[in-house]
C-alpha positions as CSV (number, residue, x, y, z in Angstrom):
1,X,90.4,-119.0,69.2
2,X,93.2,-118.0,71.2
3,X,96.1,-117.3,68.6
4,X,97.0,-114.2,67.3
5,X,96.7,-110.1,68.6
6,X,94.4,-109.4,71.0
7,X,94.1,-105.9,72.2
8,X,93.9,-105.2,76.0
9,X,91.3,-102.3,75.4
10,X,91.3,-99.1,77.3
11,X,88.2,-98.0,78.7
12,X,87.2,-94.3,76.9
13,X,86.1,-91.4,79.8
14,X,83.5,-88.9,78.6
15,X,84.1,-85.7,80.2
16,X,82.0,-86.1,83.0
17,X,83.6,-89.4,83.7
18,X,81.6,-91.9,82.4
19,X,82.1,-94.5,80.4
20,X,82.0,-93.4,76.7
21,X,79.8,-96.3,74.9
22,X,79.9,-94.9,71.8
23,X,84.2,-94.6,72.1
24,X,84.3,-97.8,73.1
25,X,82.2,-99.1,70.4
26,X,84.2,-97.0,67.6
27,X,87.8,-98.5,69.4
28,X,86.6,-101.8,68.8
29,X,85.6,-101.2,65.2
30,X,89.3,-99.9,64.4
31,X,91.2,-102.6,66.0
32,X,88.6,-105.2,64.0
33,X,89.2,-103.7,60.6
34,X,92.8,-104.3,61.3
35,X,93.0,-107.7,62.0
36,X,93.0,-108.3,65.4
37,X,92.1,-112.0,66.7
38,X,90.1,-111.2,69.5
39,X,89.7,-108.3,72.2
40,X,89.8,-108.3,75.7
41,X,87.9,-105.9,77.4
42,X,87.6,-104.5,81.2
43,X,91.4,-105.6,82.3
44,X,94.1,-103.3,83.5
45,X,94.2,-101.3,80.5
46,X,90.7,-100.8,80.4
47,X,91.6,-99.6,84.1
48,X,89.2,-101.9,85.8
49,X,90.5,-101.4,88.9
50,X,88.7,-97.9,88.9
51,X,85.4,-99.5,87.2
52,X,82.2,-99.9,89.4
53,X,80.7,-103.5,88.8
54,X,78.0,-101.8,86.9
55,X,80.5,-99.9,84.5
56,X,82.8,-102.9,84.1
57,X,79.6,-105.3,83.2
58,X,78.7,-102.3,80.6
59,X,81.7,-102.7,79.4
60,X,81.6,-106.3,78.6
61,X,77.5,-106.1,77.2
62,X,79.2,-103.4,74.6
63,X,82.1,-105.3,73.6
64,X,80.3,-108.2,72.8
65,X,77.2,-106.3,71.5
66,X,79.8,-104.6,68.7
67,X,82.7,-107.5,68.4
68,X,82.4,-110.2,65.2
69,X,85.6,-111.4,67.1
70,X,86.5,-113.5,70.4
71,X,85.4,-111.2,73.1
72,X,87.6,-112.1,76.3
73,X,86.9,-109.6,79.2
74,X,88.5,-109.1,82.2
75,X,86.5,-110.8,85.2
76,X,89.3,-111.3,87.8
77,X,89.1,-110.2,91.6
78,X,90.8,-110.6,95.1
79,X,87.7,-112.4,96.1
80,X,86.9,-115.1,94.6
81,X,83.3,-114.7,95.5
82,X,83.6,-111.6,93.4
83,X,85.7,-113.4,90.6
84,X,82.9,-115.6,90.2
85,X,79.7,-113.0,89.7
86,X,81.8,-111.5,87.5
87,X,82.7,-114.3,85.0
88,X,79.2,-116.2,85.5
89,X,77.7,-112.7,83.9
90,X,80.7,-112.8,81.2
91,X,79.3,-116.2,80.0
92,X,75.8,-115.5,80.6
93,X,75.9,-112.3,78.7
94,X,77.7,-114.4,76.0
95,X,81.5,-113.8,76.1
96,X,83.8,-116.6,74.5
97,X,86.1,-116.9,77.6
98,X,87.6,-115.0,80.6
99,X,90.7,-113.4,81.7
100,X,91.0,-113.4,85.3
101,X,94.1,-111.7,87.1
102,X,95.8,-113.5,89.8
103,X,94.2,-112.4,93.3
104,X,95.7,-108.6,94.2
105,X,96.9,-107.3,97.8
106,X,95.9,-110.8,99.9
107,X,98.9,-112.3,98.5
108,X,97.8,-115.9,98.1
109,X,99.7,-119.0,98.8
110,X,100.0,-121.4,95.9
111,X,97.7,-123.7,97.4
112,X,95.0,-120.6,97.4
113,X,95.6,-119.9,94.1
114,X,94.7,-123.1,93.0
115,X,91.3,-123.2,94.7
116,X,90.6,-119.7,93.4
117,X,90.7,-120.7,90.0
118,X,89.2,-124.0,90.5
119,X,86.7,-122.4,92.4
120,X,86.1,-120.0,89.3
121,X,86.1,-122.8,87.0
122,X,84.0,-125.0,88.5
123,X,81.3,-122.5,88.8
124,X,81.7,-121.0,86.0
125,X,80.9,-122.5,82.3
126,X,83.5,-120.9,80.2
127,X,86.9,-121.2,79.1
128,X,89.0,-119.3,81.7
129,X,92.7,-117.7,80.9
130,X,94.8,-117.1,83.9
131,X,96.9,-114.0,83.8
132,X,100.3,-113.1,85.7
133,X,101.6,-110.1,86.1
134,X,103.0,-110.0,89.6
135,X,104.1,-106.0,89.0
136,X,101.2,-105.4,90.0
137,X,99.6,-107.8,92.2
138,X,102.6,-108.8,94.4
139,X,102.1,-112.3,93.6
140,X,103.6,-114.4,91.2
141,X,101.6,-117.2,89.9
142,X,104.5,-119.5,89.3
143,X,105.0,-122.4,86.6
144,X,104.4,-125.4,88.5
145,X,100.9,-123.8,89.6
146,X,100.4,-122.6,86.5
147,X,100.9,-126.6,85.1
148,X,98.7,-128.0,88.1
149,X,95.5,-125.7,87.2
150,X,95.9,-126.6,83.1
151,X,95.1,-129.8,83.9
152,X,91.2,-128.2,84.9
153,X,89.3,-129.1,81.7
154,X,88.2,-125.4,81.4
155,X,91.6,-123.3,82.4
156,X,93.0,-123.1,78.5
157,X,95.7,-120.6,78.9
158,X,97.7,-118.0,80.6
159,X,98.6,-114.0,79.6
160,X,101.8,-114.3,81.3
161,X,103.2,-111.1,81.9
162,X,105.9,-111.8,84.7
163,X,109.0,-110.4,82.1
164,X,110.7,-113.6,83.2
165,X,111.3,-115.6,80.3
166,X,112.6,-118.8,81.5
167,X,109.4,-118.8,83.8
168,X,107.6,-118.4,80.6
169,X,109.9,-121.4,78.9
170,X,109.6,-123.3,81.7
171,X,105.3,-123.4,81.7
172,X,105.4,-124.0,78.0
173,X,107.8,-127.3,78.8
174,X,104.9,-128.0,81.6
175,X,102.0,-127.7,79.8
176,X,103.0,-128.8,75.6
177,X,100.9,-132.0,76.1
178,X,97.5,-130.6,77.5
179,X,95.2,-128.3,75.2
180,X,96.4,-125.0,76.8
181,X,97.9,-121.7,75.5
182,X,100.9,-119.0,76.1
183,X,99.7,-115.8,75.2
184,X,102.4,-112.9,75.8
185,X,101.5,-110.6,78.2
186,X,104.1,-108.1,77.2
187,X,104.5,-106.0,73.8
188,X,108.4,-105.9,73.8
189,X,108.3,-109.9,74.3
190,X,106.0,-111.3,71.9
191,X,108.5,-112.6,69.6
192,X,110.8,-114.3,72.1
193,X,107.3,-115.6,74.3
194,X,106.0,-117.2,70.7
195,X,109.9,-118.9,69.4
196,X,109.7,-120.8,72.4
197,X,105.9,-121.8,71.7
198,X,103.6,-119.1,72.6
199,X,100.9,-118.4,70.6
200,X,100.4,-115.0,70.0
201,X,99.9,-111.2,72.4
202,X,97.6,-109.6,74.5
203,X,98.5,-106.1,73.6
204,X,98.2,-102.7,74.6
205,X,100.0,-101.3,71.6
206,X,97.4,-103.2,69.3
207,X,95.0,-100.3,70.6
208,X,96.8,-97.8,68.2
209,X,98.6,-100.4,66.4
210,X,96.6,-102.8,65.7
211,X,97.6,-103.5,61.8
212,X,101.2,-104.0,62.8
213,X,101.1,-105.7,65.7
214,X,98.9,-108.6,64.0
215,X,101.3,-108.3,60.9
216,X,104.4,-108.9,63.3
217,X,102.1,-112.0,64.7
218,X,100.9,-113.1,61.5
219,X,104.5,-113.2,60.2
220,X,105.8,-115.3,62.6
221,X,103.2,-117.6,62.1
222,X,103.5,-118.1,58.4
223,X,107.2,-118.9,59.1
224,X,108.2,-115.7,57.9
225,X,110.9,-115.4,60.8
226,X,112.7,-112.7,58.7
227,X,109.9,-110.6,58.4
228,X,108.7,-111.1,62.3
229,X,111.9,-110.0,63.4
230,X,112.2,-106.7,61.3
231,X,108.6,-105.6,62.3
232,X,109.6,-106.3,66.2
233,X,112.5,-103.9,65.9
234,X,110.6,-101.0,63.9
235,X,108.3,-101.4,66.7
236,X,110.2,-101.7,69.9
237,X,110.9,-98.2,70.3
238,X,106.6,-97.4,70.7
239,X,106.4,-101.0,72.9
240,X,109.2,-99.5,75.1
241,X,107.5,-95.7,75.1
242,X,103.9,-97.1,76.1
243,X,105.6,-98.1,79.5
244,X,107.1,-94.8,80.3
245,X,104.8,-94.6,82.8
246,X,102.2,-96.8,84.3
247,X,100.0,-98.4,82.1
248,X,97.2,-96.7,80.2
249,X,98.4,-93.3,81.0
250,X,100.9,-93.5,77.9
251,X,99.1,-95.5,75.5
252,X,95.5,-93.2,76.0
253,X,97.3,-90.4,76.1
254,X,98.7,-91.4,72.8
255,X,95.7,-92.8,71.6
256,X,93.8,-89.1,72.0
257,X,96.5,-87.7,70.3
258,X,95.8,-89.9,67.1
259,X,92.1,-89.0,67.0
260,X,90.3,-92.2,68.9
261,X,88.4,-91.8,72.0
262,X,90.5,-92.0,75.1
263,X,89.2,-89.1,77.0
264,X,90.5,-88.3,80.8
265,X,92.2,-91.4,83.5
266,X,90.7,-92.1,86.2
267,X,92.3,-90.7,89.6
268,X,94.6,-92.2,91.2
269,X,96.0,-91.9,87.3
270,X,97.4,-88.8,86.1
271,X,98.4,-86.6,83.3
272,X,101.1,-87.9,81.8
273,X,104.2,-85.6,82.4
274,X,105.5,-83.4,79.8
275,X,108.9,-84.9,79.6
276,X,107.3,-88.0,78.9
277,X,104.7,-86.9,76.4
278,X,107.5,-85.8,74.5
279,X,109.4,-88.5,74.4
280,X,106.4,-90.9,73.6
281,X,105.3,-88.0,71.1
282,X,108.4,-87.8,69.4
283,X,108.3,-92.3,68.7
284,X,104.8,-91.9,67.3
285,X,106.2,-89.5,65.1
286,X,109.4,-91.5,63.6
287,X,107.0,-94.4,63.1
288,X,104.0,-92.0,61.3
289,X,101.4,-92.6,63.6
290,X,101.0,-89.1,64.3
């Protein structure tokens, strides 16, 4: 289940700022029909941060009302009371694991965030993925915790999105023996995360790319290193342009451009500026996506 692309979907705004079901239904449909793995729904991307409880649960019902895929939403929290309500209604409502993001703002010690996830896990009956990305939650979740909580029969895998690749090396050398999974966190490091062992991407240039990425994935694979390699380069430039400013701003501005439904960011995000959208405007063009 967890090999291969799976897109970190944004969450689509109407115009009075609600959730747009029927985007978010037709987003899922494209990045299905070009061979994504799975799709994880209500994480950063999907700008959960800004989602009510009610919205971000909406958001999971749709995703796995439409998906004939892995549907892995986003349940983390800074309270792990919260963490839990939110992935006991993931695998009530039927999802087929959950991502939670390591605790934001408290700034846990190690030893806290090994009884969050515990906690999650013991209450919780679903496969849980762990995912680090200390850019934004001032805490890195670092490889020796990261091996103590893969022992936890449930806890099969980590986005790992620290940019630190001997961190990532050095959790693959921790956990090789159990049943537990590397998934790249990062566009721009897929190929280096899976040569050392991971398995595959949780993207957010699979929302527009979704065909290449998963060919680039697929490639590597099937052995075809060669291959792997070529489609990494032709699509650095576009990995490297969907970070020109914090994440979704770029990639939903881009995605509006292309015809899917984006719609507006929620405030505290912004417009993306016009230097910016020229630069990211002028990548989509050398690769044809506009």
């Amino acid at each position: 289940m967890f090999e291969g692309v799976f897109p970190a979907l944004i969450t689509p705004f109407t115009k009075d700022d609600k959730v747009d079901e029927d985007g978010l239904r037709s987003n899922i449909n494209f990045v299905i029909e070009n061979g994504v793995s799975g799709i994880v729904p209500a994480g950063c991307t999907g700008e959960a941060a800004t989602l009510s409880h009610q919205e971000q649960k909406k958001v999971i019902d749709v995703a796995i009302d439409v998906a004939s895929v892995p549907v892995i939403p986003g349940t983390g929290s800074n309270n792990t009371k919260e963490a839990i309500e939110l992935t006991k209604y993931a695998s009530d409502a039927g999802a087929d694991a959950a991502m939670l993001i390591t605790p934001y703002y408290n700034k846990p010690t190690d030893a806290g965030l090994i009884m969050h996830y515990k906690a999650v896990a013991e209450k919780c009956d679903i496969p849980i993925i762990l995912y680090n990305v200390p850019s934004r939650t001032g805490k890195n979740m670092s490889s020796d915790v990261v091996a103590e909580l893969a022992k936890v029969e449930n806890i099969v895998g980590i986005k790992e999105a620290s940019g630190d690749i001997n961190q990532v090396s050095r959790i693959i050398e921790l956990t090789r023996d159990l049943d537990f999974t590397v998934l790249s966190g990062d566009d721009s490091l897929t190929l280096p995360i899976m040569a050392l062992g991971g398995k595959g991407v949780v993207s957010v240039a699979a929302n527009i790319i979704p065909r290449q990425t998963s060919d680039m994935v697929i490639a590597f694979l099937d052995g075809r290193l060669d291959r792997a390699r070529e489609l990494h380069y032709i699509l650095s430039p576009l990995f490297r342009a969907l970070f020109l400013e914090t994440n979704p701003i770029p990639i939903k501005t881009a995605m509006g451009w292309r015809g899917l439904a984006a719609g507006k960011l929620r405030p505290p995000l912004y417009t993306l500026s016009e230097k910016n959208a020229t630069k990211l405007r002028s990548v989509l063009e050398s690769l044809v996506i506009l």
